[in-house]
N, C-alpha and C positions, 0 to 999 in steps of 0.2 A: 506571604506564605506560599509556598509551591508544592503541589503534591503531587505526584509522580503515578504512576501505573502502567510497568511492563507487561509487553508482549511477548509471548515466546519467542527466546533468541535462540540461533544457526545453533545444529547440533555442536557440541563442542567434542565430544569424543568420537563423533566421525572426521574422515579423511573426506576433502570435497576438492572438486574438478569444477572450474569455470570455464567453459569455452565459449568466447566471444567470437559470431562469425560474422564477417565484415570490419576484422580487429584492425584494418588499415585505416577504416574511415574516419569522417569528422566526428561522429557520436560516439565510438567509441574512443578514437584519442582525447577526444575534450572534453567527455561525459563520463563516459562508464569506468575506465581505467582511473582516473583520479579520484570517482566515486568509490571505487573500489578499495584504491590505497587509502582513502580517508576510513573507510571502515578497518581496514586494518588495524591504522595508527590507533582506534580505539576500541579492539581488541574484542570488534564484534564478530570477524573470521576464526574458524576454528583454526587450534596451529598447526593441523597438516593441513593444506589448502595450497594447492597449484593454480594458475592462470596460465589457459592456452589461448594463443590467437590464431584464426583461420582464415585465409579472404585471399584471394588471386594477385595480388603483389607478392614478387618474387623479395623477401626478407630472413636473413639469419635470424637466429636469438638473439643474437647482440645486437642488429640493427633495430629489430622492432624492441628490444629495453630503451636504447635511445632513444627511438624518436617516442615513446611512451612517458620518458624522464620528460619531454619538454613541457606536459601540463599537468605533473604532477604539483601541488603545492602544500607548504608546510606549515596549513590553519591547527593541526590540531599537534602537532609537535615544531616548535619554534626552537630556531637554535641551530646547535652543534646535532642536538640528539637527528634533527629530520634527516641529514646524508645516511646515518645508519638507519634510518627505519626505509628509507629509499631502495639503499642498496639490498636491505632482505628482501623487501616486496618485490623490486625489480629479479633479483636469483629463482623467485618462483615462478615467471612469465614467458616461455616456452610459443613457438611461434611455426605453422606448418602452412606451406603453400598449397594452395589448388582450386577447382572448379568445382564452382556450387552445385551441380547437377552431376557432376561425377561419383561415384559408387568408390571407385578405386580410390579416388583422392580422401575421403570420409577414412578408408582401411590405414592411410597415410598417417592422419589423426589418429587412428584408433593405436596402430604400433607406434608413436610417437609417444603417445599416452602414460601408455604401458610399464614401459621403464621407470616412469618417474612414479607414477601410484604406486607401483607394488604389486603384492597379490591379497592384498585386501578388499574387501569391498568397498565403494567410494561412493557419495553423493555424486549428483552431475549435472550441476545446470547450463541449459546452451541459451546463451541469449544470440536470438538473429537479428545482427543491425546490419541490415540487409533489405533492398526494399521487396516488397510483399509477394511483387510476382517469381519469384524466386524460396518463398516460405514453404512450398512446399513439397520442393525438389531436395533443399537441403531434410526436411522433416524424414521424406522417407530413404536419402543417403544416409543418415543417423543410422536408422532402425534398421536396413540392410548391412553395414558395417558392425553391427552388433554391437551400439554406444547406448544403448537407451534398455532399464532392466526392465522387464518386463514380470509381470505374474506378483505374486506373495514376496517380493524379496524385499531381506531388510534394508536396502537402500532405494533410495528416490534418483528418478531422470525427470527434470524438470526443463521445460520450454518459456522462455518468456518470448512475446511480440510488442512489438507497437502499432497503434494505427498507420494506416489506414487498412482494416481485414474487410479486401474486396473494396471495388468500388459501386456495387450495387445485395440487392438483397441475397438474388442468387448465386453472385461469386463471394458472399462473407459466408454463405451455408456450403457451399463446395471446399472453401476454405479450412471452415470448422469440421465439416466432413474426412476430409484428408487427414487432418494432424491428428483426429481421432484414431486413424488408424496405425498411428505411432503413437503416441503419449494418452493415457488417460485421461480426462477431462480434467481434475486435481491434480496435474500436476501440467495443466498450459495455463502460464500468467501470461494472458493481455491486457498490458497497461496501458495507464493516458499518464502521461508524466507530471502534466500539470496536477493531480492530484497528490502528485509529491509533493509540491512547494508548501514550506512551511503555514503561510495564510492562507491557503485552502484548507488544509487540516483545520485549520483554528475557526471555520467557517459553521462549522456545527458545533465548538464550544462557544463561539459567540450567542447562537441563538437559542441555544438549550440547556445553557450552563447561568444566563443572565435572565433572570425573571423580567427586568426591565421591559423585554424587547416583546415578551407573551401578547400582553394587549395590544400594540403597535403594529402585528406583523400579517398585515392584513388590508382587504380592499378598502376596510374604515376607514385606517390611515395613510396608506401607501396610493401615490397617484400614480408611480411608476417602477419599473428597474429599468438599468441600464445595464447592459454588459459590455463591453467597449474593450478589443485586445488590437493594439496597432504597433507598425515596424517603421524606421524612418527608411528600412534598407530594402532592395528589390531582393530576387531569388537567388543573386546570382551566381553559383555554379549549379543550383538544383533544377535549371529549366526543365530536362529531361523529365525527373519527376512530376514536377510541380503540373506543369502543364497536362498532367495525365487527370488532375484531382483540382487542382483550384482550391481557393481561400475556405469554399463552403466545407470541404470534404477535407484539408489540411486542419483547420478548426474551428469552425465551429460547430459540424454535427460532434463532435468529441468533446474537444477541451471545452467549449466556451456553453457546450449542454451539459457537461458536468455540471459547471457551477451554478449552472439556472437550478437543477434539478437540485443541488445542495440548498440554495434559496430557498425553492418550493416547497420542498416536502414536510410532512409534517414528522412531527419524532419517529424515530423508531421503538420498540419495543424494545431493544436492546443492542448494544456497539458490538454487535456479531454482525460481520461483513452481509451474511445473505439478510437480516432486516435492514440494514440501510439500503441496500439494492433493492428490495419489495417496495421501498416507499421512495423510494426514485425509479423508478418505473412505474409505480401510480399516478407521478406528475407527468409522465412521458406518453402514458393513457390517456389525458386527460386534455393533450394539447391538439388541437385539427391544424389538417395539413397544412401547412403554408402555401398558400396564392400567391400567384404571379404579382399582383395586386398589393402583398404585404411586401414585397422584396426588390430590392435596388442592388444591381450588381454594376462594377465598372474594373477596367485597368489602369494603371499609374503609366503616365506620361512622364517623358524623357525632362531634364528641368536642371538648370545650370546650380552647380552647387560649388561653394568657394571659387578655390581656380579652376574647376573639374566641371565635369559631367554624370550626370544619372540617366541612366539607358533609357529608353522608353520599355513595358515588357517585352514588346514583339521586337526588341532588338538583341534580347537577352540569348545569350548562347541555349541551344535549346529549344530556344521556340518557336516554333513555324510563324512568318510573318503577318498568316493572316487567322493567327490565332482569337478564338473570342475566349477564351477560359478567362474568369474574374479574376482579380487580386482583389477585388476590392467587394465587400457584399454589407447592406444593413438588411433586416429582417423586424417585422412586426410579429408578435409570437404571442400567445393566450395559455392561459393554464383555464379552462375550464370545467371549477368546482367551486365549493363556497367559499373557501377562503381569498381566492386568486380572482372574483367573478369580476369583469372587467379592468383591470390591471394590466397594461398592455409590456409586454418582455420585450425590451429593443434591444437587439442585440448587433452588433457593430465589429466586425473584422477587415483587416486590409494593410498590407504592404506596399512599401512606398511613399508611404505619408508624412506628416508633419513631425512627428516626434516616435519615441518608443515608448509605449504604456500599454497598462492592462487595470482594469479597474472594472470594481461593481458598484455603483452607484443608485445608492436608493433613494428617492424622492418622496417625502410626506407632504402629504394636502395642506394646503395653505387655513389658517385658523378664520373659521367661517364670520368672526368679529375681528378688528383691526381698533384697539383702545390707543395706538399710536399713530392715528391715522393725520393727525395734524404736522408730527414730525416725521413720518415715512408712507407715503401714500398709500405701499404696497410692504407688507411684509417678506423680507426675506424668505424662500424656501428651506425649509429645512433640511438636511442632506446626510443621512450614513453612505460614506465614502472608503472602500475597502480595497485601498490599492495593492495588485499583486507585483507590478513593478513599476518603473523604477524605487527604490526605497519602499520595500515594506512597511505600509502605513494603515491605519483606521482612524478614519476621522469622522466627527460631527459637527457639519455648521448651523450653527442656530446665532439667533441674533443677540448679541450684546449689547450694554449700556457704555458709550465712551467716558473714558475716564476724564472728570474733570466738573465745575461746576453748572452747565447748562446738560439739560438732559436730552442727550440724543444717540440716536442708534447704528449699529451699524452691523456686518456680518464675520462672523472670528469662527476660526476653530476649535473644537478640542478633540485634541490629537492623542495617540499613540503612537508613536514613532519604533521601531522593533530595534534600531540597530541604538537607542540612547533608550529603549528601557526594559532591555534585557543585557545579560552580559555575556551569556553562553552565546555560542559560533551558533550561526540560523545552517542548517546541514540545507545542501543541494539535496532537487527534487529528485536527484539517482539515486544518493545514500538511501532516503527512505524508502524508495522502490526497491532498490536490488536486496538490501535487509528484508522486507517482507517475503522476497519471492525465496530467502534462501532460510525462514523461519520453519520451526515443525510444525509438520500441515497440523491443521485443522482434525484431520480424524482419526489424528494421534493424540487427540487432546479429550478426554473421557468426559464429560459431567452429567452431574444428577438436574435434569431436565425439570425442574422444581414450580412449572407452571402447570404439571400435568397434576393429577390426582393422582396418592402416596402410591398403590399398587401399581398404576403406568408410568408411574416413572420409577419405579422400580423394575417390571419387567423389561423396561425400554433401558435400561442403565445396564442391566443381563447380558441382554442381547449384544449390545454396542462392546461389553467386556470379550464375548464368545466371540464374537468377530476381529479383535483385534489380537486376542489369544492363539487364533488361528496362523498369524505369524512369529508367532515367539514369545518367547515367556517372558516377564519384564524385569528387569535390572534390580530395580532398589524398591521396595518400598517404609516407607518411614512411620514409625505408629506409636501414639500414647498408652498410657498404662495410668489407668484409675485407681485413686484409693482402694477401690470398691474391686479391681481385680479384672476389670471390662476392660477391651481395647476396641477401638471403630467405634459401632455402636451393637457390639455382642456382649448383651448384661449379663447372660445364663447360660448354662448346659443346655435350657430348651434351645435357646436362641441359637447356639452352637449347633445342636444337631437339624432344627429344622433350616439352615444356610447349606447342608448336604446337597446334590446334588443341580445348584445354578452359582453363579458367581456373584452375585447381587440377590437384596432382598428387602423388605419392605419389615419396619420394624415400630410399628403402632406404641406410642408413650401412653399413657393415662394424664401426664399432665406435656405440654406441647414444650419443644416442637417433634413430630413424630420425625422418624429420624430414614434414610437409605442405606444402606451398609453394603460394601463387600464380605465376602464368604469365609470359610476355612479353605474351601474349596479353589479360591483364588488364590488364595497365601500359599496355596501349593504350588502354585504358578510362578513365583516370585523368587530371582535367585538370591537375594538377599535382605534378611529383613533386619530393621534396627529399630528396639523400642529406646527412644526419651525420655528419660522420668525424672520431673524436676517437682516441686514444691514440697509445703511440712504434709508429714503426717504419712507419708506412703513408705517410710522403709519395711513393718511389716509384712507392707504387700510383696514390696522387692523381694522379700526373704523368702516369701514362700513360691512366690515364682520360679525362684532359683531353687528350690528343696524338694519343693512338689510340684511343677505346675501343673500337673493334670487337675490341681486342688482350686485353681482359678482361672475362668472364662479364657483370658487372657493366653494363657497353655494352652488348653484346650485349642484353642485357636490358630496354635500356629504348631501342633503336633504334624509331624511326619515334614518337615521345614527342613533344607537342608544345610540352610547357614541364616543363626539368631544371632543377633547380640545386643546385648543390654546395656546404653550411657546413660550414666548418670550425672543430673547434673547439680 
């Protein structure tokens, strides 16, 4: 059985603006543009939506649709049909030369723009794949150019980053500092990408979704984690950067503390992004600093491979020879609280190594009796094994009995394997990033705050309407019609007049559940209302809705409306 639950997707009846800057690089040819086309192909872009690229290679439109065509690929339309969804995608990809710190060059973009949107209002997101020291010159060329909306308006300019912001405390608060002064804080996505990939997501349905794991997931049973991300390749054309940040500050203060802190934390309170971020940051509270003492750093040495050779790092284009930045780092790491109380976090990054992998590895305590002890001296470790690459995998070793008629032991897995037991395409960790950062925010999204007491979340549900009211009136809303004559939860004429003056109100049942309502006063807000009316027994209501309705709640309720209509179903 599979059950499903969406999140708010990309407006679809706005017009949206993509502007990738550093649209010449490897992340964006290899990452974000085919990310992009693949949301296309499935029809999660709205259909007026442009792609512009920005970045200091001198390129036409037609050069950069070519060399954009070379990593597009045709996972989610196979066939004849992908050249045509190619060639649309590519017709909307527009391409402008210049200098990231130039004002003028930004105005270039902005009248490039122009033409192609219209004179509509447009969404706008700029992702910078760009490195960092540089984020904030383009931030405030945007806002001088006048690309970025600013105040009440009804469209969004939105920022995405990636790490690394700053490479200390003070330059990621100067950072956040700056961009603040162009984009609102809601509307700058900084991601960590790894949080895209499909087995991190599935990292807190594993553990909160499976009773199993309740009892087990603790210093009772757990002797250890491991988190272990390695590369068999050196840096090599990224010296320039690399060598600024090293292994530590590339990943594992980011990606590979994600996932500890996805391990750690205890549930949230609810899959609203700011409770999982309170309770990974509680685990991040809870850890003292790393010593010199817990921590092993080195670089990868030069080392004959096939017929070839592998650099050593300090031969790496890029890097001063008598560089000491790490590639290679283990750390010893502590979560200290009751659940995690001596459990020690090894956490293990470096390129240059023996293979490519990434894996979280959990180790359980060995069973304190051994009733096999004449045919196994030592029991196997038991092992949850969560590989995030190569092959998407979850396994558990525990120990088995071989088959056959002498009884003896030995170590197997049971696996899950993603790519033989699911059949749907696993989406790259960009699709699901660049989809989130292009969904309707968050405080576009109204709800009745149902932990609060009936009257505070009522007045707080008010509140959040008057504020959002404040920009405009809202499009559609959709409403039932009761036997009984009620729609929302407005049973009566009192109930009607006492919702006058606030948009929300608090509506006490005698038998539960007591209910939150919007207003009459709201539905005045509203440019078009449509009531539903399906099951037996309500056509008399129908009829006098239509003959009278001043005669039921329901009227009443959406008097002085300036566009109703009535489906039945």
């Amino acid at each position: 059985m599979t059950v499903a639950a969406h999140r708010n997707e990309p407006e679809a009846d706005k017009p949206l603006s993509i502007t990738i800057v550093g649209a010449s690089g490897d992340l964006a040819q290899k990452k974000l543009l085919p990310a992009l086309f693949s949301l296309y192909c499935q029809n999660f872009l709205p259909e007026r939506f442009n792609v512009f690229g920005f970045s200091r290679s001198a390129l036409t439109h037609e050069q950069f649709r070519e060399k954009a065509q070379e990593h597009l690929t045709c996972r989610y339309v196979p066939g004849e049909k992908c050249a045509d969804r190619m060639s649309e995608f590519l017709s909307r990809c527009y391409y402008v030369s210049g200098q990231y710190d130039s004002a003028d060059s930004f105005l270039d973009l902005f009248q490039a723009m122009k033409p192609v949107e219209g004179e509509e209002a447009v969404n706008r997101m700029y992702y910078l794949a760009i490195p960092p020291s540089v984020f904030m010159s383009v931030a405030r060329s945007l806002g001088n150019a006048g690309l970025v909306a600013c105040g009440p308006a009804p469209v969004w300019s939105r920022v995405v980053i990636e790490k690394p912001f700053g490479n200390d405390r003070k330059s990621s608060d100067l950072m956040a500092k700056e961009l603040s002064l162009v984009f609102p804080e809601r509307d700058i996505y900084r991601i960590d990408h790894y949080l895209g990939k499909e087995i991190i997501q599935n990292l807190m349905v594993l553990r909160f979704a499976n009773r199993i794991f309740d009892p087990l997931w603790s210093h009772a049973d757990i002797a250890s984690v491991q988190i272990t991300w390695k590369e068999d390749i050196g840096i090599n054309r990224r010296g320039g950067y690399f060598d600024q940040f090293g292994i530590i500050r590339d990943v594992m203060q980011n990606h590979l503390l994600q996932i500890l802190s996805l391990v750690a934390m205890e549930a949230p309170a609810s899959l609203d992004a700011q409770a999982i971020r309170d309770e990974k940051v509680k685990v991040l509270r809870a850890m003292p600093p790393l010593t010199l003492s817990d921590l092993v750093v080195g670089q990868y040495r030069g080392r004959a491979q096939g017929n070839g050779r592998i650099n050593s790092y300090t031969e790496e284009e890029g890097v001063p020879p008598d560089s000491i930045t790490p590639t290679y780092a283990a750390a010893a790491l502590r979560v200290n609280n009751n659940r995690w109380d001596g459990v020690p976090f090894l956490m293990r990054a470096g390129k240059g190594l023996d293979a490519r992998m990434n894996e979280i590895r959990i180790q359980f305590r060995p069973k304190p009796t051994n009733l096999f002890g004449e045919l196994l001296g030592a029991l196997p470790t038991n092992e949850l094994v969560i590989r995030v690459q190569p092959d998407e995998t979850i396994y558990f070793r525990i120990a088995n009995k071989v088959p056959g008629l002498k009884l003896a032991l030995a170590e197997s897995d049971l696996d899950l394997r993603y790519e033989q037991a699911f059949r749907e395409i696993i989406p790259d960790a960009y699709e699901c990033l660049l989809l989130d950062a292009l969904r309707i925010p968050d405080e576009r999204v109204i709800k009745v705050h149902t932990g609060l007491a009936l009257k505070d979340a009522a007045d707080r549900y008010d509140r959040e309407l008057a504020a959002f009211l404040r920009h405009g009136d809202v499009t559609l809303a959709v409403l039932g019609l009761g036997a009984d004559g009620h729609t929302a939860s407005l049973f009566s004429s009192d109930d009607i007049a006492r919702g006058r003056g606030c948009f929300a109100m608090a509506v006490p049942r005698d038998t539960p559940p007591d209910r939150v309502t919007v207003t009459p006063d709201f539905l005045l807000h509203v440019q078009r209302i449509v009531f539903l009316v399906s099951g037996p027994g309500k056509t008399e209501i129908v009829r006098k809705f239509i003959e009278s309705p001043q005669s039921v709640p329901a009227g009443q309720a959406v008097a002085g409306a300036s566009n109703v209509e009535l489906w039945i179903g």
